[in-house]
C-alpha positions as CSV (number, residue, x, y, z in Angstrom):
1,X,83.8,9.6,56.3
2,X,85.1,9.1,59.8
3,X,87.9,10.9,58.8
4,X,86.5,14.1,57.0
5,X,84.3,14.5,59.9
6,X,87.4,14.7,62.5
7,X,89.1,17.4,59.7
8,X,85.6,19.5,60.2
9,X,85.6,19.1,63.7
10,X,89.5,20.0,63.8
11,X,88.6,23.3,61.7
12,X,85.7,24.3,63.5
13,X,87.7,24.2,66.9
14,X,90.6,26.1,65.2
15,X,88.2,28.8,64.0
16,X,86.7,29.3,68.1
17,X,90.2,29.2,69.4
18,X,91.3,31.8,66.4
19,X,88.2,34.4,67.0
20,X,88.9,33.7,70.8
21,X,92.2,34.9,70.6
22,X,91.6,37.9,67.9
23,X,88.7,39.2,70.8
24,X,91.2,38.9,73.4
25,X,94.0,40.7,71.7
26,X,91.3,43.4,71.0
27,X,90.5,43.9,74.8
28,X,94.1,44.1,75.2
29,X,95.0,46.8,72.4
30,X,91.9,48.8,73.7
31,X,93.0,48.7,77.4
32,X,96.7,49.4,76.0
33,X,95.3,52.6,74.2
34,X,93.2,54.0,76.6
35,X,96.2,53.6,79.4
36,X,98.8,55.4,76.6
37,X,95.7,58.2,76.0
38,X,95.3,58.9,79.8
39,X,99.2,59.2,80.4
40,X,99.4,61.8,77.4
41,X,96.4,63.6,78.5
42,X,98.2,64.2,81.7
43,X,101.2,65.9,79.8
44,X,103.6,63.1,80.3
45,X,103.9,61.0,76.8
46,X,107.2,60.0,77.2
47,X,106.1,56.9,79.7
48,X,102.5,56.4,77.3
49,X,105.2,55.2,74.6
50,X,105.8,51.7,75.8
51,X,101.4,51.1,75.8
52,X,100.9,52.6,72.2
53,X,104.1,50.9,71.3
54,X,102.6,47.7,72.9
55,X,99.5,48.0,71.1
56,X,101.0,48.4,67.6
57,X,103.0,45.4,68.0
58,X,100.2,43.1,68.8
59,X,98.2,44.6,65.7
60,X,99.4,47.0,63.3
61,X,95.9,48.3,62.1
62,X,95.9,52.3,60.9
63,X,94.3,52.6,64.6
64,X,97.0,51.9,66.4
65,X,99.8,53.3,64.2
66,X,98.1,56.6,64.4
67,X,98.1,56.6,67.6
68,X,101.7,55.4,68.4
69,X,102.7,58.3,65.7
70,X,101.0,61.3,68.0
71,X,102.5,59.7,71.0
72,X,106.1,59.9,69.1
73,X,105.3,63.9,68.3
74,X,104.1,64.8,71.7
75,X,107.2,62.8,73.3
76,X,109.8,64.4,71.1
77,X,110.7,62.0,68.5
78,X,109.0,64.1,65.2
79,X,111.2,61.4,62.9
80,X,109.7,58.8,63.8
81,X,106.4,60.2,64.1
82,X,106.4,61.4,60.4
83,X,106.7,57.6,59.7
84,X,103.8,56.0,61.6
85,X,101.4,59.1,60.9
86,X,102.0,59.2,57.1
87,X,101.6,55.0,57.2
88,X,98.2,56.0,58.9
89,X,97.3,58.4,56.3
90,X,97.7,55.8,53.9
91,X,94.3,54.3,55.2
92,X,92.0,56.6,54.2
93,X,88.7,54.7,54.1
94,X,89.4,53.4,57.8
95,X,86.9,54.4,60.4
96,X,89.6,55.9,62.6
97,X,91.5,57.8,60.1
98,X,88.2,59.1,58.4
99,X,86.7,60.7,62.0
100,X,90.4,62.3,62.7
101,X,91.8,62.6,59.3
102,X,92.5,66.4,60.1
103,X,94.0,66.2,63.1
104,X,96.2,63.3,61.7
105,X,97.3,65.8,58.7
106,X,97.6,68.5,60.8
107,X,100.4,66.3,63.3
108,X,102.2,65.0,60.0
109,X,102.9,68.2,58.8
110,X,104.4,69.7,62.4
111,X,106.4,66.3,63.1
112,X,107.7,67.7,59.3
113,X,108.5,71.1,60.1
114,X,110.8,69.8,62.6
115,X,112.9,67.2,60.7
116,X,115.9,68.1,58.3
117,X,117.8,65.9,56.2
118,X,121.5,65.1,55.8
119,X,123.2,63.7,52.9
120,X,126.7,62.4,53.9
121,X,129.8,61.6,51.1
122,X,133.4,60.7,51.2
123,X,135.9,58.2,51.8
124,X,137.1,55.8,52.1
125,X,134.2,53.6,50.5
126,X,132.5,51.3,53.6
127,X,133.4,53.8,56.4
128,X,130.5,53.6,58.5
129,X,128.6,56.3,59.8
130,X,127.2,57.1,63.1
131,X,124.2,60.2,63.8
132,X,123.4,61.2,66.9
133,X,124.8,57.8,68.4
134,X,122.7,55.3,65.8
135,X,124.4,54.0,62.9
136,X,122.9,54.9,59.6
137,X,124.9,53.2,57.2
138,X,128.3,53.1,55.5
139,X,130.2,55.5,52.9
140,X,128.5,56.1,50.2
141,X,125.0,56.8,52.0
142,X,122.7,56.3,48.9
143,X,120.0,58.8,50.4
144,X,119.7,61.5,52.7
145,X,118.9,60.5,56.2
146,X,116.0,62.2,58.3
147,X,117.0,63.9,61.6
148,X,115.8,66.0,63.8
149,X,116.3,69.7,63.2
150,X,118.9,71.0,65.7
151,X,122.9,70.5,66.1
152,X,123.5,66.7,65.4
153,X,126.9,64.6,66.4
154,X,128.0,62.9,63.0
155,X,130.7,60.5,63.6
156,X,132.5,58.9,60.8
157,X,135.0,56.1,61.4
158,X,136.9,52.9,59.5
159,X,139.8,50.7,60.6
160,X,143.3,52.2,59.6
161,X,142.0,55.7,59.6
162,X,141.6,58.6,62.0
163,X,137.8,59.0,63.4
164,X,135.8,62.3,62.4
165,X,133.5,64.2,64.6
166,X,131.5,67.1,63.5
167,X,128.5,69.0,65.2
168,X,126.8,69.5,62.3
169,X,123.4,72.0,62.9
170,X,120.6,71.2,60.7
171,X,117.7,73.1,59.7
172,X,114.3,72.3,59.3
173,X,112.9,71.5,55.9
174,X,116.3,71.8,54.5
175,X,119.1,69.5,53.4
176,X,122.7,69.6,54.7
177,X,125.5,68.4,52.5
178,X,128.5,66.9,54.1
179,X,131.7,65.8,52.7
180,X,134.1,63.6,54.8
181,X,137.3,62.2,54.0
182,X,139.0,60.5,56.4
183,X,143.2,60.4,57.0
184,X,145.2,57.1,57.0
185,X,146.8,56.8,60.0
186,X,148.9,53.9,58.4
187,X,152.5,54.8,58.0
188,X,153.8,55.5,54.0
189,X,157.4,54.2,53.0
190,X,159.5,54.9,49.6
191,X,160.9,52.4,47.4
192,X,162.2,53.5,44.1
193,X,160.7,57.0,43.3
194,X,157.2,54.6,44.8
195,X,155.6,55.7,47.9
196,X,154.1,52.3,49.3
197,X,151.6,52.1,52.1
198,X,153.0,49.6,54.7
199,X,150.7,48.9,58.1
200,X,153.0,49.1,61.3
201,X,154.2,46.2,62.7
202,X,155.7,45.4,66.1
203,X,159.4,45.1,65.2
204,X,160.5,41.6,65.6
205,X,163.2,40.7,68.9
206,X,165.4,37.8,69.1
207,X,164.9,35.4,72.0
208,X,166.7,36.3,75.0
209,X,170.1,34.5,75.8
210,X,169.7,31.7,78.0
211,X,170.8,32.2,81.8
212,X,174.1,29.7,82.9
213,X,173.0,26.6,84.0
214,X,169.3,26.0,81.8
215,X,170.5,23.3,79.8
216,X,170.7,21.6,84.1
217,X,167.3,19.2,83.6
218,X,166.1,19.5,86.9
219,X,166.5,22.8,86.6
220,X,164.4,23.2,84.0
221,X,161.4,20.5,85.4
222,X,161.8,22.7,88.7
223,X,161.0,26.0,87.0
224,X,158.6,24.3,84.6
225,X,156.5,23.1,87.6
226,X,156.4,25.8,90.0
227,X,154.8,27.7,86.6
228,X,152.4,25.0,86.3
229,X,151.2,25.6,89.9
230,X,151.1,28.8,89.1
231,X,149.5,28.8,86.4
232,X,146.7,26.6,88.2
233,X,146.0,28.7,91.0
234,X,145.3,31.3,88.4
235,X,142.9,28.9,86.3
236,X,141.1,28.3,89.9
237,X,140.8,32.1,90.5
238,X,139.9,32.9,86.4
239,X,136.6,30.1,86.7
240,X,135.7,31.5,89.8
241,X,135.2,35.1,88.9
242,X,133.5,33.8,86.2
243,X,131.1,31.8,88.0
244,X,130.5,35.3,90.2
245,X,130.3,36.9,87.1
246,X,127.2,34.8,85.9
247,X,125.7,34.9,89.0
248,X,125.4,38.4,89.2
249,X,123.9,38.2,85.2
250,X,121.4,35.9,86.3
251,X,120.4,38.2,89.1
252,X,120.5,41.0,86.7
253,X,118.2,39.1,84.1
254,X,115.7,38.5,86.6
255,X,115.8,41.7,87.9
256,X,114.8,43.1,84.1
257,X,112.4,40.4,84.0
258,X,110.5,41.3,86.8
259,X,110.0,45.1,85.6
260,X,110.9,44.9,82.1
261,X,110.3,43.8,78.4
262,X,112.2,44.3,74.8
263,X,110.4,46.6,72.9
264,X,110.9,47.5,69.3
265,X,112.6,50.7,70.6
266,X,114.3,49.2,73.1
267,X,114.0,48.0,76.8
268,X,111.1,49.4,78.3
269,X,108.6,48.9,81.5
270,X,106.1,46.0,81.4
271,X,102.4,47.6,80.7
272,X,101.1,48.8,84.4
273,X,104.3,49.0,86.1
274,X,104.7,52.2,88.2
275,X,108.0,53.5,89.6
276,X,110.2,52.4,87.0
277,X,111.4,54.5,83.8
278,X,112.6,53.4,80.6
279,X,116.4,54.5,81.8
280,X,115.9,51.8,84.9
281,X,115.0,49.6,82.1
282,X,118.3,50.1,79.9
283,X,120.6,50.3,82.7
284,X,119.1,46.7,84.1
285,X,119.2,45.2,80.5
286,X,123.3,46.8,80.1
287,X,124.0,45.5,83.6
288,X,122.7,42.2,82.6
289,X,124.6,41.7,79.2
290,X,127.9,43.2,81.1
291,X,127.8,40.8,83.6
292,X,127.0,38.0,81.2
293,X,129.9,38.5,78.9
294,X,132.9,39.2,81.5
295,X,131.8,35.8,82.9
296,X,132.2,34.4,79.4
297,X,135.6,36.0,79.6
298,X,136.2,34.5,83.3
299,X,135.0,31.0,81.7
300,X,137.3,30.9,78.8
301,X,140.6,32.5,80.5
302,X,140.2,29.9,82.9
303,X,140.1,27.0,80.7
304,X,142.9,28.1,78.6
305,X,145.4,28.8,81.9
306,X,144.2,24.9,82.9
307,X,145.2,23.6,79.8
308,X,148.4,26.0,80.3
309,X,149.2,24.1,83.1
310,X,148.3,20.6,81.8
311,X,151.1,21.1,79.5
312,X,153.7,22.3,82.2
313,X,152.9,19.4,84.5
314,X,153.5,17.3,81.8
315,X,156.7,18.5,81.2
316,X,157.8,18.6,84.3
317,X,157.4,15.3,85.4
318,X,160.4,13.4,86.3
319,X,162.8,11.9,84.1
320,X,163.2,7.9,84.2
321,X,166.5,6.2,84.4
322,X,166.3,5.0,80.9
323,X,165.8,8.5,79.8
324,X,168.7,9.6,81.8
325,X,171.0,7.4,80.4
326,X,170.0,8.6,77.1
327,X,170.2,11.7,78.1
328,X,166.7,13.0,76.4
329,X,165.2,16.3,78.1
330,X,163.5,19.0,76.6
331,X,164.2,22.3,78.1
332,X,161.8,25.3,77.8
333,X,162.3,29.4,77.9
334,X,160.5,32.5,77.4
335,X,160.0,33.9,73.9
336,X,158.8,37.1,72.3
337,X,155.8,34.4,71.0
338,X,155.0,32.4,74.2
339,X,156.9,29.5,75.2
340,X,159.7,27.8,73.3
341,X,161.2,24.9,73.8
342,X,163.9,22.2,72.7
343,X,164.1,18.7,72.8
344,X,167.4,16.9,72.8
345,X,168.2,13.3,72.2
């Protein structure tokens, strides 16, 4: 009894914290929209995106996807407009959609009138394809992809062949066909009455000639370690750009943080921030990510030239009198694949 009575009690705090939370979110969508609504009202819907988009996020009611959807007309982006106003439109009992069911029809069918679609084929199969700087998907597209009616940058592209790129103008309400087929730029040989398709291939070099005198032991320890400090001081200077490097991203991160949040669409200002654009926002998030990755770089080059010199110190050490009289060395040189070496006994 004890016990079902702590479950109820459990449950019934669960439900206060639950409607606590749903009225809270609902002050926060309403505040979100009536922001977004006041921006667009003033002509200027392309900073009202990040509040509807905000909004939609937290709930995705036929409210707030309506909403979002008029925002993405007014700002320019009819594609994605005809999505989120025909989702709303799919609510047709709902308060919101009922009172404005008109107006919603009436946006749908503009945000149509100004989207075309392009059906892409060719080859080679898996080639992937690139509109307008998004990827779409990979030869053979299956369907025709919406886009907006004007000239649009197709690029086509797969390893081993040559890249296409075509301005290709689209009109709206109509469907473009385009064919691609892109060239091998890998090199074809004969052999018997075949033609064969052979990648290139550096052309293999024989190891240099060793210099007079290499096969001298202390020669070869001297050499070896004045590589190895070398090859340290550039460890030293490899982890310490790379400690700059990280810096800077962490500077960078908070710098995003501060202004910034990831949005569905991409980086965009925080709700209530004035002053900074959703550019501001993409160049801080690019600046961060740079920043973090060439440090990455920094980190690893660095440990790999230590280790580098690890194994040059090593061999450079000096020989004992028992080795000497055994005359065992192992003497090292330049290759065309990194460093070879031989030991004799």
């Amino acid at each position: 009894m004890v016990l079902r009575g702590l479950l109820v009690a459990w449950i019934g705090v669960a439900i206060v914290l639950q409607s606590g939370a749903a009225r809270a979110d609902a002050a926060e969508i309403e505040a979100l929209i009536a922001k977004g609504n006041e921006l667009r009202r003033a002509g200027t819907p392309g900073p009202a995106l990040p509040y509807f988009r905000h909004a939609y996020e937290l709930q995705r009611t036929p409210r707030t996807t309506a909403q979002l959807g008029l925002c993405e007309l007014a700002a320019g982006y009819p594609v994605e407009a005809e999505e989120h106003l025909a989702a709303a439109l799919q609510s047709p009992n709902d308060p919101s959609i009922v009172k404005y069911r008109q107006m919603l029809a009436d946006s749908l069918k503009t945000a149509r009138s100004q989207i075309g679609e392009l059906a892409i084929q060719g080859s080679p199969a898996g080639a992937e394809v690139v509109i307008d700087g998004r990827v779409v998907g990979a030869l053979p597209l299956h369907a025709p992809v919406k886009v907006v009616a004007r000239n649009t940058e197709v690029v086509v592209r797969a390893r081993g062949h040559a890249e296409h790129t075509e301005m290709v103008p689209i009109a709206s309400g109509q469907r473009h066909d385009l064919t691609v087929n892109l060239e091998s730029t890998e090199k074809p040989i004969e052999t018997k009455g075949q033609v064969l398709i052979k990648p290139l291939k550096p052309t293999a070099v024989d190891p240099p000639p060793k210099p007079p005198g290499t096969d001298d032991p202390r020669r070869g320890a001297s050499g070896a370690r004045t590589a190895a400090w070398v090859t340290a001081g550039a460890a030293v200077a490899a982890a310490g750009t790379g400690l700059v490097l990280n810096l800077a991203s962490n500077s960078k991160s908070s710098s995003f943080d501060a202004d910034c949040f990831n949005s569905s669409m991409g980086p965009a200002p925080l709700p209530g921030k004035t002053g900074v654009s959703q550019s501001d926002c993409k160049d801080r998030y690019d600046a961060w990510h740079s920043y973090q990755n060439w440090s990455y770089v920094g980190y690893v080059a660095g440990a790999a030239l230590a280790v580098t010199s690890g194994v040059l110190f090593w061999m450079s050490r000096p020989a004992s009198p028992a080795d000497a009289a055994a005359h065992a060395h192992l003497t090292c040189a330049p290759s065309p694949t990194g460093l070879a070496c031989l030991g004799r006994f």
